[in-house]
N, C-alpha and C positions, 0 to 999 in steps of 0.2 A: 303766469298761470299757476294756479294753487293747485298742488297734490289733492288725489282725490281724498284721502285721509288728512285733510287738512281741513277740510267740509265741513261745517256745524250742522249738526245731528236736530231731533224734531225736541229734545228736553234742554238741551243747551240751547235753541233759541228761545224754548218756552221760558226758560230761568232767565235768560237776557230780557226778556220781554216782562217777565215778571220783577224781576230785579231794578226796572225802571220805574214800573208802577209801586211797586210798593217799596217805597222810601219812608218821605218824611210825613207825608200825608194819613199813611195809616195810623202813623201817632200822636198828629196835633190835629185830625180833620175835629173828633168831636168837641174838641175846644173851643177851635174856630168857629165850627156852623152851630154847637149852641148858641156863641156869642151873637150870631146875627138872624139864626132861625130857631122857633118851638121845634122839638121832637118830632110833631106833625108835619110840620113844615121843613123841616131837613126831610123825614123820608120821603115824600112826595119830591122835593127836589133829587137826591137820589137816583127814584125813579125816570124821573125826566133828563137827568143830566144821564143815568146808564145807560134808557133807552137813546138818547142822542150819539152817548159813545157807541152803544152797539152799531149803530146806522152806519158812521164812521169804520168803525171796525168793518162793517160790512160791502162798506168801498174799496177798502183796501184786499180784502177778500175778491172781491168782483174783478181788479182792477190789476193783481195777482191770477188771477186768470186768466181774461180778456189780451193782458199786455206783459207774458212771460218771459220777453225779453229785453224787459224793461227794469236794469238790477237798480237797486237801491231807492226804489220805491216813492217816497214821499218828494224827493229834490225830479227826479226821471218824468214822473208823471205830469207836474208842473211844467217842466223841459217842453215833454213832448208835444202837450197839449198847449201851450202858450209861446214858445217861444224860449233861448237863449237868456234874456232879461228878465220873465218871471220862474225861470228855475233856477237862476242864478240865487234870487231872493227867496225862493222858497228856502235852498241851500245856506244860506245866510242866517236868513232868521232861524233855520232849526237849528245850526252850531253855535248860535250866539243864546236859545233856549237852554242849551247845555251846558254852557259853562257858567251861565247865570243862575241857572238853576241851581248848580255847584254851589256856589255863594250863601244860597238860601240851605243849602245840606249840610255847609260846614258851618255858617250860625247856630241851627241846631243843633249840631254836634255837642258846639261848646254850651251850649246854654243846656244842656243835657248834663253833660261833664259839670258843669258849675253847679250846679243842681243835686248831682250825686257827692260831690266834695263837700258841699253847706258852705262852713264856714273859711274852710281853705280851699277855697275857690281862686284859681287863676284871674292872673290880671287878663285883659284889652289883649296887651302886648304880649303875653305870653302867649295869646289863644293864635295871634298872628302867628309868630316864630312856629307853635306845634303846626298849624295849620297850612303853611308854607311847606313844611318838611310832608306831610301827606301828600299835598300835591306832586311833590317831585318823585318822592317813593312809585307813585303812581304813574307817573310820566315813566322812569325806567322799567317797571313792569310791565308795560305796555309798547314799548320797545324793543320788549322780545318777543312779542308776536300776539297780533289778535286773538288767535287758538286761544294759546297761553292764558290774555285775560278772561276769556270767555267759562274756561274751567274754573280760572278763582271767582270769578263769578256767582257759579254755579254751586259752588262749595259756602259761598259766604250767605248767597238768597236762603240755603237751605237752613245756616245756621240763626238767620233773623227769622226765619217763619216761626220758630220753635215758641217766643211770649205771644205770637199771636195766635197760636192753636190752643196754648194755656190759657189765654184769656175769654178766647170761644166756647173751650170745653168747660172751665171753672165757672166762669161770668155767667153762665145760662140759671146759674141756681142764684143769683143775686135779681134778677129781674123784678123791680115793683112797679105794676100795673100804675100804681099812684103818679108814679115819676113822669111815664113815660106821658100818659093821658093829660095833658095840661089845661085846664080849665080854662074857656075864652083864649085857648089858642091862635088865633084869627088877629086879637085884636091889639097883646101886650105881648112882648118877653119877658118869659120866667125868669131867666137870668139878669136880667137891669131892669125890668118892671117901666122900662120905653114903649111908648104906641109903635105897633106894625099893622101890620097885612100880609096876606098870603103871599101876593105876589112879591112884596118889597123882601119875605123872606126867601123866596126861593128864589129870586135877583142875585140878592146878598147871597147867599149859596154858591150860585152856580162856576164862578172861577172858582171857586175851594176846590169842589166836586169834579171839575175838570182836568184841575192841577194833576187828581190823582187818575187819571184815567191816560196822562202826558205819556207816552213811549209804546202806545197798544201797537203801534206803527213799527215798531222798530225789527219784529223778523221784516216786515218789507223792507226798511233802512239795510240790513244785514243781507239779503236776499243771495247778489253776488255773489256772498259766500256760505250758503246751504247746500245743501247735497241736494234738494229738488224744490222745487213752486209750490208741489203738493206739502211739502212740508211748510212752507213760509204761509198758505193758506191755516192748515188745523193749528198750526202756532198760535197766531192771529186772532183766532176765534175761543181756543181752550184757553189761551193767558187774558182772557178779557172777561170771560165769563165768571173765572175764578178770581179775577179779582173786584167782579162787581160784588158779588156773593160776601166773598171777605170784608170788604166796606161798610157793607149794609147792617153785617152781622155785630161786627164791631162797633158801629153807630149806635144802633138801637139798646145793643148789651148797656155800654158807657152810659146813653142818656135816661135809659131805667134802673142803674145803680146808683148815682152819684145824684145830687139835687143840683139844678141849672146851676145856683149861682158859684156852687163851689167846684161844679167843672169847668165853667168858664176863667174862674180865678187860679184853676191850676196847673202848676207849670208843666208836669207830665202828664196830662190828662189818666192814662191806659194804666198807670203804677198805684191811680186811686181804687181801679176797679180790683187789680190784682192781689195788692193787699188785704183784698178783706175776702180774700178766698181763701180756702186750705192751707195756701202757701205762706199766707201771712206778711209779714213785715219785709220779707226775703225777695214776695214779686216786685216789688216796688224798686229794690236793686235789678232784678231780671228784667226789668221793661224796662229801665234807662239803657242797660248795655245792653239791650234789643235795638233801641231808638239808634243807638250811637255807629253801632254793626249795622243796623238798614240803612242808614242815611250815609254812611261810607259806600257801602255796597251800591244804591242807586248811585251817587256820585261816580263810580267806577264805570257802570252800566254807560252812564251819560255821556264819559269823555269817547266811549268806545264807538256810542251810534253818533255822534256829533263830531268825531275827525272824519267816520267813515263816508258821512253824506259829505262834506267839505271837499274829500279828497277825489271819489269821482266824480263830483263838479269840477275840477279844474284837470281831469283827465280826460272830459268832452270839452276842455279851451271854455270854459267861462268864468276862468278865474288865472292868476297868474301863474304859467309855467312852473315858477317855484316850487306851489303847492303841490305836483306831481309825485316832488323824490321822497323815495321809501328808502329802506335797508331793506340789509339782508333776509330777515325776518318778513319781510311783507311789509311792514310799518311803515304807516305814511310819516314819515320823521316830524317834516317841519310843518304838517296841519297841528302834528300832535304838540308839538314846538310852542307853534303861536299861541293853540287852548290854553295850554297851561299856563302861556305867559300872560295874556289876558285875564285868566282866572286869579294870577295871580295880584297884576295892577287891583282888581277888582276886590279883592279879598280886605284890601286896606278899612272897606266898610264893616268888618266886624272888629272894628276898632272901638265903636260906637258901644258904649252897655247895654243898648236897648237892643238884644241881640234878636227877641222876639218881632220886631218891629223892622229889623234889617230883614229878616228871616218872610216876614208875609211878603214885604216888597219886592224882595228879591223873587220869590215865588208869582208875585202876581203879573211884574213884567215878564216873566218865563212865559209866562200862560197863556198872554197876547201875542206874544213872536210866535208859539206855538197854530195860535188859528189862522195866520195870513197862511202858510203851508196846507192846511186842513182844511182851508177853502178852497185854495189850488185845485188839489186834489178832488176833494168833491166834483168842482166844477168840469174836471178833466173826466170824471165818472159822467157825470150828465153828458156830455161832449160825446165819449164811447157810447154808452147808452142811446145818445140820438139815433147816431151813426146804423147800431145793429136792432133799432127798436122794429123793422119790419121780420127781424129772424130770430129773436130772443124774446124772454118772459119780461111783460110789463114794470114786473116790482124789481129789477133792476132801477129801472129809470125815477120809479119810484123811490128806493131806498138811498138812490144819487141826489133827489132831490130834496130830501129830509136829511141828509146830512149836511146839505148847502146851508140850510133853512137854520138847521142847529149852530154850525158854523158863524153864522150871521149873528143868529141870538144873541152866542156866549161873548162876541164881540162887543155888541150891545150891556151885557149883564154886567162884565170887567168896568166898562167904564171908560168916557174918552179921553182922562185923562193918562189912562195907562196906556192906551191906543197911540195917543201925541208923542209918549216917552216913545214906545218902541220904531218912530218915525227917528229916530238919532241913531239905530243903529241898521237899518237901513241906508241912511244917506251915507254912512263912512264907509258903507259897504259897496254904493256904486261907483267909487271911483276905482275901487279893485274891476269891477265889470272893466271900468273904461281903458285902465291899464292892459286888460287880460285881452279885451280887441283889440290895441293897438301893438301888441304883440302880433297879433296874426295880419298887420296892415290892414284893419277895417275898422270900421268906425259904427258905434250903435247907432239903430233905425232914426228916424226923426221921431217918431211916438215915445220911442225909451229916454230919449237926448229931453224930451217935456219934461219926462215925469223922472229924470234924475235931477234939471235943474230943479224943477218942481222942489223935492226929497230936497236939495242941497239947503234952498231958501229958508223951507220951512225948519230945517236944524237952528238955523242960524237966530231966528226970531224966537224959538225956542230953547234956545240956551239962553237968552238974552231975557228971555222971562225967568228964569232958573235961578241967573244970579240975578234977577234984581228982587227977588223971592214972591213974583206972582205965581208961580208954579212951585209948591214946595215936594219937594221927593219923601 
């Protein structure tokens, strides 16, 4: 049991919670959703994808009320409402979100870094070796105790807000109506002068827009270790609010300063805006080591909510005993162990030049692992909602089921061949399930025993498409 001074407070989870969302996404979204949506059609997607995430947010809110002693949130709720087998995999997919998502934060990093060096830019190899050596710095910091990372945390989120409050406050005087307003919006992109539509852009949008909304959940991830419910609820709500707000604001700055086709072609997007403010030639260095401090910092954020749901899943037996031991400190040792050492195998893909191009994929499978848990959830809110809908307010059941609804969409919007990938990292993860039963002498249900052979089959036909390159990664 944790000292009560050991309890994270309502601004150190809000920094955690903020520190997840805004990573890499605040600085490469307007890149991205110009390249596939007008101005028009990004903020209307925006709109659609905030109010989805608030709905979300708003489950987790409900669902932190309703179910107070239900700690760590996103993996628990899945638990309770489904079963052993689907909180297992909510669990799963959200720490395999995390560390993949890692991958996609330290591509950035270096193509950041390369970026700000020009012409003596690091090799492949060398961005391995530095990027290697982060991780483990991070592994022992986080060794010493959750507290511990949660304050450098909190110290580093504040020092990455600093370009994006310069580029809110400066960027408001660059704004041209010309930019923003794109003629036959509807029908072409500004930026590649390709045929669209409204919907195909805010399709194309919608995993961008998500990606950045990825961790609103994490005071509930954290919950366990808050000082009250009441706190893990206004967490929830003020770090989500304030990071739609920021998104939006930097969205619309970017794509009324810069002309489509030269924010799409540029490698910092936010350094183009900043340099032509006051600050001149100088922002342009300030928002790369903005980028490179935010996208460290979520990475930090990530490994902290991503050992934490792993660990108490296999402290209610649905994962292997192993993953139990902690130190002294509190630290779950060897969840933290394995993260990094899978982030590490994994890391091997910004080996690749195309660091920009590791960097979306890596982010877009994150994105998918991310909704199988967000539908859980959801569905576990409609499930409570059923339950108390004769002695609670309708728009519960309501906002349980427009998050189902969004949940489904964004599934949808991703794409099924992203969907296909994150079925491979499910399947290596049921045999840990079947492990972690047979430790307790029992055996999973007949329905789960379907749908792991199921998971097993469909890897195997799926790798098999992989290498013979009908599926290219």
């Amino acid at each position: 049991m944790q000292k009560k001074d050991q309890k994270l407070g309502l601004w150190l989870l809000v920094f955690i919670a903020l520190g997840s969302m805004i990573g890499s996404g605040i600085f490469n979204s307007p890149k991205d959703l110009i390249s596939s949506a007008n101005p028009q059609g990004a903020m209307i997607a925006w709109l659609i994808g905030g109010f989805g995430a608030l709905m979300l947010a708003l489950v987790f809110v409900y669902l932190a009320a309703r179910k107070p002693e239900l700690k760590s949130g996103i993996y628990a709720y899945a638990r309770d409402g489904f079963g052993d087998f689907m909180g297992f995999n909510s669990a799963w997919g959200y720490w395999s979100l995390g560390w993949l998502g890692n991958i996609g934060f330290i591509a950035l990093f270096f193509k950041t870094f390369n970026d700000l060096l020009g012409d003596k830019a690091i090799s492949p190899l060398q961005a391995f070796i530095i990027g290697s050596l982060i991780i483990w710095i991070f592994f022992f910091i986080l060794k010493a105790g959750i507290r511990e990372g949660a304050i450098l945390n909190f110290i580093v989120t504040t020092a990455k807000l600093i370009p994006v409050i310069l580029i809110i406050v400066l960027g408001v005087l660059l704004v041209k109506s010309d930019l923003f307003i794109v003629e036959n919006w509807q029908t072409r992109l500004a930026s590649t002068g390709e045929p669209t539509s409204p919907t195909i852009q805010i399709k194309s949008a919608m995993a961008i827009i998500l990606w950045c909304f990825v961790g609103m959940e994490a005071a509930s991830v954290l919950s366990g270790r808050a000082k009250s419910q009441k706190i893990v609820r206004l967490t929830i709500i003020i770090s989500l609010l304030i990071v739609l707000g920021v998104y939006m604001l930097i969205t619309f700055i970017a794509m009324s300063s810069i002309p489509a086709d030269k924010l799409a072609a540029s490698e910092t997007p936010l350094a183009l805006v900043l340099e032509q403010t006051a600050v001149g030639a100088a922002g342009g260095v300030i928002v790369k080591l903005g980028i490179m401090v935010s996208v460290l910092g979520a990475s930090f954020s990530w490994i902290m909510l991503s050992v934490e749901t792993l660990y108490v899943a296999a402290v209610d037996n649905v994962l292997p005993r192993i993953f139990k031991k902690v130190n002294k400190n509190g630290t779950p040792v060897t969840v933290l162990l394995i993260t990094q050492g899978f982030t590490q195998i994994f890391l091997i893909s910004i080996l690749s030049p195309k660091l920009n191009e590791t960097y979306l994929a890596a982010i877009t499978i994150a994105t998918t692992l991310a909704l199988i848990p967000y539908l859980l959830s959801s569905l576990y809110a409609v499930k409570i909602a059923m339950i108390n809908r004769k002695r609670e307010s309708l728009h519960h059941l309501i906002i349980a089921l427009l998050g189902t609804i969004y949940s489904l969409y964004v599934i949808f919007a991703v794409g099924i061949k992203y969907l296909i990938l994150s079925l491979l990292f499910y399947a290596i993860g049921s045999l840990l399930f079947i492990k972690a039963k047979r430790e307790q002498k029992k055996q999973p249900k007949p329905w789960e025993w379907t749908v792991i052979v199921l998971l097993l089959i469909g890897s195997l036909i799926i790798t098999g498409l992989i290498f013979s390159g009908k599926i290219i990664l």
